[in-house]
KEBAKOL-25311 format. One record per residue (C-alpha): residue number from 1; residue in three letters; z, x, y. Coordinates in nm, 2 decimals, always signed. Example, Ala and Ser with C-alpha at 12.3 -4.5 7.8 and 13.67 -1.06 7.14 Angstrom:
k:1 r:ALA c3:+0.78 c1:+1.23 c2:-0.45
k:2 r:SER c3:+0.71 c1:+1.37 c2:-0.11
//
This chain:
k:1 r:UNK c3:-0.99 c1:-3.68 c2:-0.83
k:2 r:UNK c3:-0.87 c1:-3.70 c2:-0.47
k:3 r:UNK c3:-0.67 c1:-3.39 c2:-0.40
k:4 r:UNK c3:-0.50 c1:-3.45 c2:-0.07
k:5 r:UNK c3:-0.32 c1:-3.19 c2:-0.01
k:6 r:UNK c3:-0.10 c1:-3.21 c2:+0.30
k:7 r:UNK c3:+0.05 c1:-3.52 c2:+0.18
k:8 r:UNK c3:+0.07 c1:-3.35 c2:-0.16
k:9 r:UNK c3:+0.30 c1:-3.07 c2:+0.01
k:10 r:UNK c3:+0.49 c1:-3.29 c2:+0.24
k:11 r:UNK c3:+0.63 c1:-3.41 c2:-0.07
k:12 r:UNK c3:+0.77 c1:-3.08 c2:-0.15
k:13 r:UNK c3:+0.97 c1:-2.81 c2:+0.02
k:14 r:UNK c3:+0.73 c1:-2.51 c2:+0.07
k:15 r:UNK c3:+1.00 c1:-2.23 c2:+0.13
k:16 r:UNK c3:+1.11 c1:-2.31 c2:-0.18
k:17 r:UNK c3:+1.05 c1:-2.42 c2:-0.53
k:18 r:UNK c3:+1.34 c1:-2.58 c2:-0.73
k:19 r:UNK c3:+1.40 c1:-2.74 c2:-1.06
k:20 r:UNK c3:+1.62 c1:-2.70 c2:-1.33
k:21 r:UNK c3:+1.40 c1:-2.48 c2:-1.52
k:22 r:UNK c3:+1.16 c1:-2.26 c2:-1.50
k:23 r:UNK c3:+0.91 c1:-2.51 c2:-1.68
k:24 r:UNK c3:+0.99 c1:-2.78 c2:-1.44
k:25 r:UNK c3:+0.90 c1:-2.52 c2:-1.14
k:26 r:UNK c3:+0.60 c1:-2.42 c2:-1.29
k:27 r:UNK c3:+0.48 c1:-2.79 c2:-1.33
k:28 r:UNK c3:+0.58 c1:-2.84 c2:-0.97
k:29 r:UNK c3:+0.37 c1:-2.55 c2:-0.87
k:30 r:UNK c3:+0.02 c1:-2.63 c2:-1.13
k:31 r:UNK c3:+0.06 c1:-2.99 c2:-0.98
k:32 r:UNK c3:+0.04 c1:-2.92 c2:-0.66
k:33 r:UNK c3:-0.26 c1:-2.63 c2:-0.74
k:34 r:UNK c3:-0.42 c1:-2.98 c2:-0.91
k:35 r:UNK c3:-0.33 c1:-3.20 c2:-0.64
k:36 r:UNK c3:-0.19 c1:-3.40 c2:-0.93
k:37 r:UNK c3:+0.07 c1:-3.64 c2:-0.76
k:38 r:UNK c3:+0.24 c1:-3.69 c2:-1.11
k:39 r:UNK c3:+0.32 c1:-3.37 c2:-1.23
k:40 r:UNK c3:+0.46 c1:-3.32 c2:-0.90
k:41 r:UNK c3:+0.68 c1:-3.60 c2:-0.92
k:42 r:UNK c3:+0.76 c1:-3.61 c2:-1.30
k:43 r:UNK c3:+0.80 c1:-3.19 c2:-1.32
k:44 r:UNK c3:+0.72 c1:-3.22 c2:-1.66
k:45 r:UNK c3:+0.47 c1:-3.00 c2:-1.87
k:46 r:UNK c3:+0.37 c1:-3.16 c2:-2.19
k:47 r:UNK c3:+0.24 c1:-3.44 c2:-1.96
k:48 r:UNK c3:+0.04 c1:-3.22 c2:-1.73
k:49 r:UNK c3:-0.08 c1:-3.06 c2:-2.06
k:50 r:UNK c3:-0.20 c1:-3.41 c2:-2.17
k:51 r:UNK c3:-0.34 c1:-3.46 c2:-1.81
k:52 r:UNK c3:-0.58 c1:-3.13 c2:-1.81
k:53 r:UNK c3:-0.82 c1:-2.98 c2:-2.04
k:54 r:UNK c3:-1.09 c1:-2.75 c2:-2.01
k:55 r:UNK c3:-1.37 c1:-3.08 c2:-2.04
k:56 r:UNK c3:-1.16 c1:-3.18 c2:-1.75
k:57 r:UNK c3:-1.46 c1:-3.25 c2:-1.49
k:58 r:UNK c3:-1.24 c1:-3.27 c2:-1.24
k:59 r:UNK c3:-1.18 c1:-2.91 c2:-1.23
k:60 r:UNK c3:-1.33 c1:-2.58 c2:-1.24
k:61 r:UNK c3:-1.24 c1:-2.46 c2:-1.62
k:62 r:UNK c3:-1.16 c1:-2.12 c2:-1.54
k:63 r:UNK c3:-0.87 c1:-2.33 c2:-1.30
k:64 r:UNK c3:-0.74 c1:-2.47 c2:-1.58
k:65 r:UNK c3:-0.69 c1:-2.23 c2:-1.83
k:66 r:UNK c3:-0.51 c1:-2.01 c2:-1.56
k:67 r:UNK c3:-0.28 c1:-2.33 c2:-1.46
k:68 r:UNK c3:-0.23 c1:-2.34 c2:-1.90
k:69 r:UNK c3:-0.19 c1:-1.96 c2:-1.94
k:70 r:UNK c3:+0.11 c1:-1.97 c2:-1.61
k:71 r:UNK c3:+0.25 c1:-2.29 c2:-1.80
k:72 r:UNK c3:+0.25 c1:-2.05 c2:-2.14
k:73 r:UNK c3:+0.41 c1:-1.79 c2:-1.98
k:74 r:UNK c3:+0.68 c1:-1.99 c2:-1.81
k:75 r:UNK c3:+0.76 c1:-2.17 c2:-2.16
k:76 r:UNK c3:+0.82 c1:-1.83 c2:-2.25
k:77 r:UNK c3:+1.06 c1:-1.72 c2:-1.98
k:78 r:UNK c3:+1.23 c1:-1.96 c2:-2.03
k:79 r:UNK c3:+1.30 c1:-1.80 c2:-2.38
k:80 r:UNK c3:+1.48 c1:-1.45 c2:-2.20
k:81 r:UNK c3:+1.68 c1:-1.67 c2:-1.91
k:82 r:UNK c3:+2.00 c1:-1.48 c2:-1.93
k:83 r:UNK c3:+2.17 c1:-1.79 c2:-1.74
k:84 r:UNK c3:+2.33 c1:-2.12 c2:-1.88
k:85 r:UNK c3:+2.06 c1:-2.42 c2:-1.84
k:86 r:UNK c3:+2.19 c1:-2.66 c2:-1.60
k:87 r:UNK c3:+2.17 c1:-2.38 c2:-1.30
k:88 r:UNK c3:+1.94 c1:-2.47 c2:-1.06
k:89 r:UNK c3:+1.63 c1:-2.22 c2:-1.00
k:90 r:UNK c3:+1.48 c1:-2.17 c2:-0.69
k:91 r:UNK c3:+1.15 c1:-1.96 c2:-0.62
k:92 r:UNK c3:+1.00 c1:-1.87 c2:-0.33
k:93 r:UNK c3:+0.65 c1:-2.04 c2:-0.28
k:94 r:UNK c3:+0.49 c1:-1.75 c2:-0.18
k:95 r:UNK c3:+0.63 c1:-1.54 c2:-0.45
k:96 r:UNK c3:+0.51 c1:-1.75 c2:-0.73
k:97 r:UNK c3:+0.16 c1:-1.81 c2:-0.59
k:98 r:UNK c3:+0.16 c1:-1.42 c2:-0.57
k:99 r:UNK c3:+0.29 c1:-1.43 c2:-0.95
k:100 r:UNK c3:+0.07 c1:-1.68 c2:-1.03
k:101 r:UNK c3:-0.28 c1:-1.48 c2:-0.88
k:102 r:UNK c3:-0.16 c1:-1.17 c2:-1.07
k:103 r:UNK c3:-0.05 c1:-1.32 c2:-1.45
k:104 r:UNK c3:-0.28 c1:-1.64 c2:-1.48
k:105 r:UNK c3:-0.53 c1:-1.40 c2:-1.59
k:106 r:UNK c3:-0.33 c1:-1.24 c2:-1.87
k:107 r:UNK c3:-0.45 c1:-1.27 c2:-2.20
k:108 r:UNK c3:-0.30 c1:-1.01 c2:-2.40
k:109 r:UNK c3:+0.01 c1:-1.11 c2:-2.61
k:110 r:UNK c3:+0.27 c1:-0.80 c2:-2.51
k:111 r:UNK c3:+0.14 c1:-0.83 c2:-2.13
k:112 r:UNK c3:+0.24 c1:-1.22 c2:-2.14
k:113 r:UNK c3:+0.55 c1:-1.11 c2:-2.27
k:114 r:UNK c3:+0.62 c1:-0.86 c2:-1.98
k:115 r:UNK c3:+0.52 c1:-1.13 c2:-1.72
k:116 r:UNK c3:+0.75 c1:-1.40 c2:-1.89
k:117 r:UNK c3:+1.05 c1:-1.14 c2:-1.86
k:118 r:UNK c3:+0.95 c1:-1.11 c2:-1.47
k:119 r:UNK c3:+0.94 c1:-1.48 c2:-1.42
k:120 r:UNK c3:+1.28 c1:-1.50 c2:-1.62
k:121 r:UNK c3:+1.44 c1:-1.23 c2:-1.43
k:122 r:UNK c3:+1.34 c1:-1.35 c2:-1.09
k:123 r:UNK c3:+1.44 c1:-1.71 c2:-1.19
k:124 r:UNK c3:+1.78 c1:-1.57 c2:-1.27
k:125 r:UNK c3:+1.78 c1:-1.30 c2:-0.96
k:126 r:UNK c3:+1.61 c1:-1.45 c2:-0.66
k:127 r:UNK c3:+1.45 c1:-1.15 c2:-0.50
k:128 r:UNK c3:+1.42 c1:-0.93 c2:-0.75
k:129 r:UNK c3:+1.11 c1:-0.79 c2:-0.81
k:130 r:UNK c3:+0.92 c1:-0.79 c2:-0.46
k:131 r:UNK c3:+0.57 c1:-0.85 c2:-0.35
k:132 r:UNK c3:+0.50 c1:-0.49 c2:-0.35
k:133 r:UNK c3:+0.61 c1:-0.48 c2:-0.75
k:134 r:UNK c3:+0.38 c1:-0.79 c2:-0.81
k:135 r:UNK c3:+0.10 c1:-0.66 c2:-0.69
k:136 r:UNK c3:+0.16 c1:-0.33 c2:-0.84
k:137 r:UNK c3:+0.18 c1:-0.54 c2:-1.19
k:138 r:UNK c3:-0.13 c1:-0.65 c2:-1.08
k:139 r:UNK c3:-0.36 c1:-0.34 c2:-1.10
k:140 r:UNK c3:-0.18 c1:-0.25 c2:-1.41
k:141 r:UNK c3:-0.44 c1:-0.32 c2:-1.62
k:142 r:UNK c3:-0.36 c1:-0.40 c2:-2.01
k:143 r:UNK c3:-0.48 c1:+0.02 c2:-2.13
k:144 r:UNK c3:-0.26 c1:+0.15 c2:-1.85
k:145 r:UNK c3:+0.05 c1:-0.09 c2:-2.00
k:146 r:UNK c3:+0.04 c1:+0.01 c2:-2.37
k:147 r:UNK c3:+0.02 c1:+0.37 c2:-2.29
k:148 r:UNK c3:+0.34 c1:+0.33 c2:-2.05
k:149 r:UNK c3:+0.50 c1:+0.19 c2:-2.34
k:150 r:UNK c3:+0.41 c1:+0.45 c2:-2.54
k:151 r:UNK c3:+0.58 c1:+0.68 c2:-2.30
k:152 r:UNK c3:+0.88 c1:+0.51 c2:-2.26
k:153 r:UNK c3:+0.97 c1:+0.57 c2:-2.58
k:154 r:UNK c3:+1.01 c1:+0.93 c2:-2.51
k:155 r:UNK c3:+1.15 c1:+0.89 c2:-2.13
k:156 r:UNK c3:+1.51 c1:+1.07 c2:-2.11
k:157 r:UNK c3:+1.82 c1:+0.93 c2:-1.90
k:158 r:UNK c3:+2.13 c1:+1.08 c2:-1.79
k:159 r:UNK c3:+2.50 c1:+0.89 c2:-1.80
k:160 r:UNK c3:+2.45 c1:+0.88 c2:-1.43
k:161 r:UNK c3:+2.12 c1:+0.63 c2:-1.49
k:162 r:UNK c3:+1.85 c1:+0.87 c2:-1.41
k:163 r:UNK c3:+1.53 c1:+0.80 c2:-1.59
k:164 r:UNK c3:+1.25 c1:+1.07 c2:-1.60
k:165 r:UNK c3:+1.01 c1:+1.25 c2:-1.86
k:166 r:UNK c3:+1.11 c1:+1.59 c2:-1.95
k:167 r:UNK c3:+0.84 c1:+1.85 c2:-1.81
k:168 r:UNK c3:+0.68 c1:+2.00 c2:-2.14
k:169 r:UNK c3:+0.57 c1:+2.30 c2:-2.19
k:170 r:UNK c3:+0.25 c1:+2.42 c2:-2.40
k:171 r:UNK c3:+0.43 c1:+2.39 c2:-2.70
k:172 r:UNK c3:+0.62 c1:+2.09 c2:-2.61
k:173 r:UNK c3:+0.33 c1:+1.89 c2:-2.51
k:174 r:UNK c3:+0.23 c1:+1.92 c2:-2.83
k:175 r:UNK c3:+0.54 c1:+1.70 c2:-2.91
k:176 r:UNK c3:+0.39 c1:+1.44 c2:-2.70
k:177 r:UNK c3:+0.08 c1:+1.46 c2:-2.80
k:178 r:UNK c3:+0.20 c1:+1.36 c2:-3.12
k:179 r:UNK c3:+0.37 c1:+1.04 c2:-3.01
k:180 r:UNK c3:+0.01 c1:+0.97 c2:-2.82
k:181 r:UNK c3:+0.06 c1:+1.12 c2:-2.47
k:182 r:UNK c3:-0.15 c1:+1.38 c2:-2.32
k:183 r:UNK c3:-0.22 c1:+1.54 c2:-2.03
k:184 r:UNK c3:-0.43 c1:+1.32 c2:-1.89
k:185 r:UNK c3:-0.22 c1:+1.01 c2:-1.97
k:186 r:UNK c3:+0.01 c1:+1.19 c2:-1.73
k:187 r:UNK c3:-0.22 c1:+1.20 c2:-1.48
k:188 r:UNK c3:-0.31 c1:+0.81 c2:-1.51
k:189 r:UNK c3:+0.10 c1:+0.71 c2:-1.54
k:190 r:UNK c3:+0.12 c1:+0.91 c2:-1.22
k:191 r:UNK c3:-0.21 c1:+0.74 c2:-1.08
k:192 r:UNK c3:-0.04 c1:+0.40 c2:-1.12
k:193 r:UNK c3:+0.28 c1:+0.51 c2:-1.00
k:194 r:UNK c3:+0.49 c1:+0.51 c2:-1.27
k:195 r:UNK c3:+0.60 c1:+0.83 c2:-1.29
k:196 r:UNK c3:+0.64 c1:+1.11 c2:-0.97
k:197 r:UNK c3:+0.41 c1:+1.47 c2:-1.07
k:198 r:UNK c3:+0.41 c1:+1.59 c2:-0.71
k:199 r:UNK c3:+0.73 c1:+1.65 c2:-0.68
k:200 r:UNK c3:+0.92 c1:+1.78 c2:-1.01
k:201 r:UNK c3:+1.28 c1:+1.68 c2:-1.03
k:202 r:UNK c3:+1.46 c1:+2.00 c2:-1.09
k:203 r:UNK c3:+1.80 c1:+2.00 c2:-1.38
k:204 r:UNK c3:+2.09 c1:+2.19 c2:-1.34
k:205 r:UNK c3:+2.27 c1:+2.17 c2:-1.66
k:206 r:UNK c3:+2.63 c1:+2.33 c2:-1.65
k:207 r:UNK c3:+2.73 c1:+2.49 c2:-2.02
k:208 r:UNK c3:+3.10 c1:+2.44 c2:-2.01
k:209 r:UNK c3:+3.20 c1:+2.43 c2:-2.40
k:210 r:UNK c3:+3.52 c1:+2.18 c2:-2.27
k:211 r:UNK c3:+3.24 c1:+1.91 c2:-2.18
k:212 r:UNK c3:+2.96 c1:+1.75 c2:-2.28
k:213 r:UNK c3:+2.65 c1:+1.79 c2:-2.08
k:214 r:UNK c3:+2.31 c1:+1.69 c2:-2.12
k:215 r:UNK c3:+2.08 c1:+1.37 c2:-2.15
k:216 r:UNK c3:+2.00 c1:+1.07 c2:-2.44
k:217 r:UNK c3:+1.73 c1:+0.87 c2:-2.56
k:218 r:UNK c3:+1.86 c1:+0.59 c2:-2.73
k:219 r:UNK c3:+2.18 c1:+0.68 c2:-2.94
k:220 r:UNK c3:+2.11 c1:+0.98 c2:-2.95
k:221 r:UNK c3:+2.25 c1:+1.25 c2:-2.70
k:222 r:UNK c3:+2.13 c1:+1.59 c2:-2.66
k:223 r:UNK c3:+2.38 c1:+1.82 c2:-2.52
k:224 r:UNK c3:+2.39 c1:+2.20 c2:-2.37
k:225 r:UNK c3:+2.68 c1:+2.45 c2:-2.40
k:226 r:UNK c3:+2.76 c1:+2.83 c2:-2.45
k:227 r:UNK c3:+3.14 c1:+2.95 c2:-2.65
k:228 r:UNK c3:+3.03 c1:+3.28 c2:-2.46
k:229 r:UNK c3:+2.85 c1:+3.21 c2:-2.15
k:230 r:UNK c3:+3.00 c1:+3.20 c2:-1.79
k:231 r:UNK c3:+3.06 c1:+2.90 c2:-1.65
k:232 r:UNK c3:+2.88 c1:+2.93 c2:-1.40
k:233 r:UNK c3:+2.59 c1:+2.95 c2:-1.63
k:234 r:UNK c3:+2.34 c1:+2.67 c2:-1.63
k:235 r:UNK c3:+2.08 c1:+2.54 c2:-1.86
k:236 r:UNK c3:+1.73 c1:+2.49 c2:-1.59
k:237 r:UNK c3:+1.43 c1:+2.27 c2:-1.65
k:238 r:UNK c3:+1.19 c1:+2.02 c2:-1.48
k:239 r:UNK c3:+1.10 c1:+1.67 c2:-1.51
k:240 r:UNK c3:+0.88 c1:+1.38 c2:-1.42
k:241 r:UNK c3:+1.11 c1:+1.11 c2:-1.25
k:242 r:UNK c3:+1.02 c1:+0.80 c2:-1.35
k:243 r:UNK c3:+0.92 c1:+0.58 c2:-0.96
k:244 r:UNK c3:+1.11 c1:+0.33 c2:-0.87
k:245 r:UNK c3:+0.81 c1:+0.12 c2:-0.99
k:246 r:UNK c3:+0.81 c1:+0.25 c2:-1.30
k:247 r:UNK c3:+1.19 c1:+0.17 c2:-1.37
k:248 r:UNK c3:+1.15 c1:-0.13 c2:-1.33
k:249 r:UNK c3:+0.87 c1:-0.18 c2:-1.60
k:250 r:UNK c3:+1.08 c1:+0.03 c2:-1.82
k:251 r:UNK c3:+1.37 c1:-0.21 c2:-1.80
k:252 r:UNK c3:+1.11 c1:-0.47 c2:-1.90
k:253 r:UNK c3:+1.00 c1:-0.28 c2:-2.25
k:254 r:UNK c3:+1.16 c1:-0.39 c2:-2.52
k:255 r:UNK c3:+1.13 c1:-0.06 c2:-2.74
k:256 r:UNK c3:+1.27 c1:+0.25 c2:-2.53
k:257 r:UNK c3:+1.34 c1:+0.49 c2:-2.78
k:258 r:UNK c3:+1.23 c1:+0.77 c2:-3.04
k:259 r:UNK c3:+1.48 c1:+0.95 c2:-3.28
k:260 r:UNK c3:+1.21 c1:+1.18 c2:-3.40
k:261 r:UNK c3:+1.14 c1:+1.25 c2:-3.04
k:262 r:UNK c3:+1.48 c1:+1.35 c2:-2.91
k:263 r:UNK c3:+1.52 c1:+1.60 c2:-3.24
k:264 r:UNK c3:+1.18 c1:+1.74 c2:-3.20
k:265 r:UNK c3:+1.22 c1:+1.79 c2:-2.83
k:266 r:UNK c3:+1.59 c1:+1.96 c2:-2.92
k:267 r:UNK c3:+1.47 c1:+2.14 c2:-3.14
k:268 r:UNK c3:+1.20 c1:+2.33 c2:-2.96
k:269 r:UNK c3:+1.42 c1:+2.37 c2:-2.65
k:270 r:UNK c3:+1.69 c1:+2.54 c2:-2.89
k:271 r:UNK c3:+1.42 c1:+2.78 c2:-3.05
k:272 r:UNK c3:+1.30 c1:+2.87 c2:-2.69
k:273 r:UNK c3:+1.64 c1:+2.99 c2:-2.53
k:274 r:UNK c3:+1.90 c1:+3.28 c2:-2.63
k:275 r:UNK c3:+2.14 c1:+3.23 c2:-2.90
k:276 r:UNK c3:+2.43 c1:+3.23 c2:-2.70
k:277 r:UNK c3:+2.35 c1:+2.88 c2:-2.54
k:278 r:UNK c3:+2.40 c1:+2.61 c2:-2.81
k:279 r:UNK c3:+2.19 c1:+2.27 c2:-2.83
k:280 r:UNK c3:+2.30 c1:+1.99 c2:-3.06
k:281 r:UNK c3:+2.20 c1:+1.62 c2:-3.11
k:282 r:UNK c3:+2.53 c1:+1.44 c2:-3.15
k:283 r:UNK c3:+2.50 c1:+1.03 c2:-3.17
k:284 r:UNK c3:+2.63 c1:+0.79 c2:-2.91
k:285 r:UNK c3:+2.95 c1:+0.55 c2:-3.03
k:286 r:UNK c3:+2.94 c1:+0.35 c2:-2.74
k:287 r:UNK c3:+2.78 c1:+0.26 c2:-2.38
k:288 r:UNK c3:+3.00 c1:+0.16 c2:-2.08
k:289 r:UNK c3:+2.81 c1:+0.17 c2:-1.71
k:290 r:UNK c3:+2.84 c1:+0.49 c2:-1.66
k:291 r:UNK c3:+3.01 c1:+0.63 c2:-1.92
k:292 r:UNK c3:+2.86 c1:+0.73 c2:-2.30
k:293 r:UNK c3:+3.11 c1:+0.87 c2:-2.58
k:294 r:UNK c3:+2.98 c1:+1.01 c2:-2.84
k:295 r:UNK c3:+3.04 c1:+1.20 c2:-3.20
k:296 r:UNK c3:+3.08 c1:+1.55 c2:-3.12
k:297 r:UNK c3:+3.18 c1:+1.58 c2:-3.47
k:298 r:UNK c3:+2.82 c1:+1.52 c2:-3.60
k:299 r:UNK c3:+2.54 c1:+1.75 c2:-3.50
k:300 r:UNK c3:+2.22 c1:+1.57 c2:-3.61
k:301 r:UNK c3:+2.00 c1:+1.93 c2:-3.54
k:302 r:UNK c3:+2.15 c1:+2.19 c2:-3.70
k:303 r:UNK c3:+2.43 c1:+1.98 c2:-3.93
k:304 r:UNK c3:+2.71 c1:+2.19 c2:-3.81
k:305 r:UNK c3:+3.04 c1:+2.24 c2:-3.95
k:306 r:UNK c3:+3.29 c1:+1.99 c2:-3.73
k:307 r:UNK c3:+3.41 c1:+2.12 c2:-3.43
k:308 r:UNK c3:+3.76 c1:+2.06 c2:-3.39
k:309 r:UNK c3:+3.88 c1:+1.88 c2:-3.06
k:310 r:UNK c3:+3.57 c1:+1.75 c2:-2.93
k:311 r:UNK c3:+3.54 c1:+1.43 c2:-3.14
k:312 r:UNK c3:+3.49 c1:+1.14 c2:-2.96
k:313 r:UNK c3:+3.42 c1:+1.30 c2:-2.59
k:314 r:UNK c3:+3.29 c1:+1.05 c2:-2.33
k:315 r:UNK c3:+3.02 c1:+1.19 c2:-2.10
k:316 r:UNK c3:+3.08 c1:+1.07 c2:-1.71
//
């Protein structure tokens, strides 16, 4: 087949890539890879799946089942677009062929799935995952994925949107350990960038008994307080703050949280401290930006007897 290739891109508009869908962009895109005047023209990717197959001898094989696996992936996006049809999606060239070098190769079901969700949100976001995150994606490789996941289940966040990994102890790395994290696995999330080791992130919780301090995983909030305590007094610990990176794969997990998790982590944290500073487990009632109320009436560790006032306290 003769792949002429400046008149093939004269006929598009490099900066950017538009359709009106991601399928009909990615068609665009595997066309012009091809050199196949058609797809280009007809954007349409049954027909470039009728037009190439791996006996193709026009092309290398390995060519065309990456041009299949993108086309896969994009049907797939299209699946999590969070925007009506009929909008009109734009890439930028660049970006895609950068997307396109780092998930053609994906084989793994879960990873495709992650990739679709970037393509999706980027479709519906223009600009919102950046070179630097694609090529990050990149060197993720499939191991280092799973056991992010893994961890993510078990990351803490605050009302105010912080995301990090509480800073076990002996006894509480146990905990983790249980859910399949180690130590080394912290090393390797911190190798790839996901999550910051260097430089601990240090928690200041106050134990006003008026308010309800603290963090949640899930629906579940863990909160710190003292009926005898100062004021002043505040609960101290350490964490692993998740990178900016590694926020943005988190957003990208489907499954972010572990019940079992937050009460065995409560739990030990309660055991470890004096008796005169209180931890419960109450569940969330509802989510609004910043804001979480939740059931100070239930206290999921300890089963408490209700504690008049508090119900219902939202969490700034």
């Amino acid at each position: 087949m003769n792949m002429n290739l400046p008149a093939l891109l004269s006929e598009v508009n490099l900066p950017g890539l538009i359709g009106g869908s991601i399928m009909s962009v990615a068609s665009t895109y595997v066309g012009l890879r091809l050199g196949i005047r058609k797809a280009i023209k007809e954007k349409s990717a049954d027909m470039l799946y009728q037009m190439i197959d791996t006996d193709n001898p026009n092309f290398p094989p390995l060519e065309l089942a990456k041009c299949k696996n993108i086309i896969d992936i994009a049907k797939l996006a299209q699946t999590y677009r969070k925007f009506s049809e009929d909008k009109k999606i734009e890439f930028s060239f660049e970006w895609f062929d950068r997307f396109f070098d780092a998930a053609s190769m994906v084989s793994d079901d879960e990873m495709k799935i992650i990739w679709a969700k970037i393509l999706s949100d980027e479709a519906d976001d223009k600009g919102k995952y950046s070179f630097r995150f694609i090529e990050s994606m990149k060197l993720l490789s499939q191991s280092e994925a799973k056991i992010f996941a893994k961890l993510s289940r078990l990351v803490l966040t605050e009302p105010d949107g912080n995301l990090y990994v509480y800073a076990p102890s002996d006894s509480q790395l146990e905990i983790y350990e249980s859910y399949g994290i180690n130590d080394f696995d912290f090393l390797l999330m911190e190798e790839c960038g996901l999550i910051n080791m260097g430089v601990t992130q240090n928690h200041d919780i106050e134990l006003d008994v008026d308010s309800c301090n603290g963090f949640y995983n899930g629906d579940l909030f863990v909160r710190f307080y003292s009926e005898t305590l100062s004021d002043e007094m505040v609960f101290k610990f350490e964490s692993y703050p998740l990178t900016r990176f590694g926020q943005q794969v988190y957003h990208l997990i489907e499954d972010t949280s572990c019940k079992e998790f937050v009460l065995k982590l409560a739990n030990n944290i309660r055991i470890s401290l004096e008796e005169d500073l209180i931890v419960a487990v109450h569940p969330i009632l509802e989510f609004q930006e910043t804001e979480v109320t939740v059931d100070t009436d239930i206290d999921l560790l300890e089963k408490n007897e209700p504690q008049t006032g508090l119900t219902n306290r939202s969490i700034l």
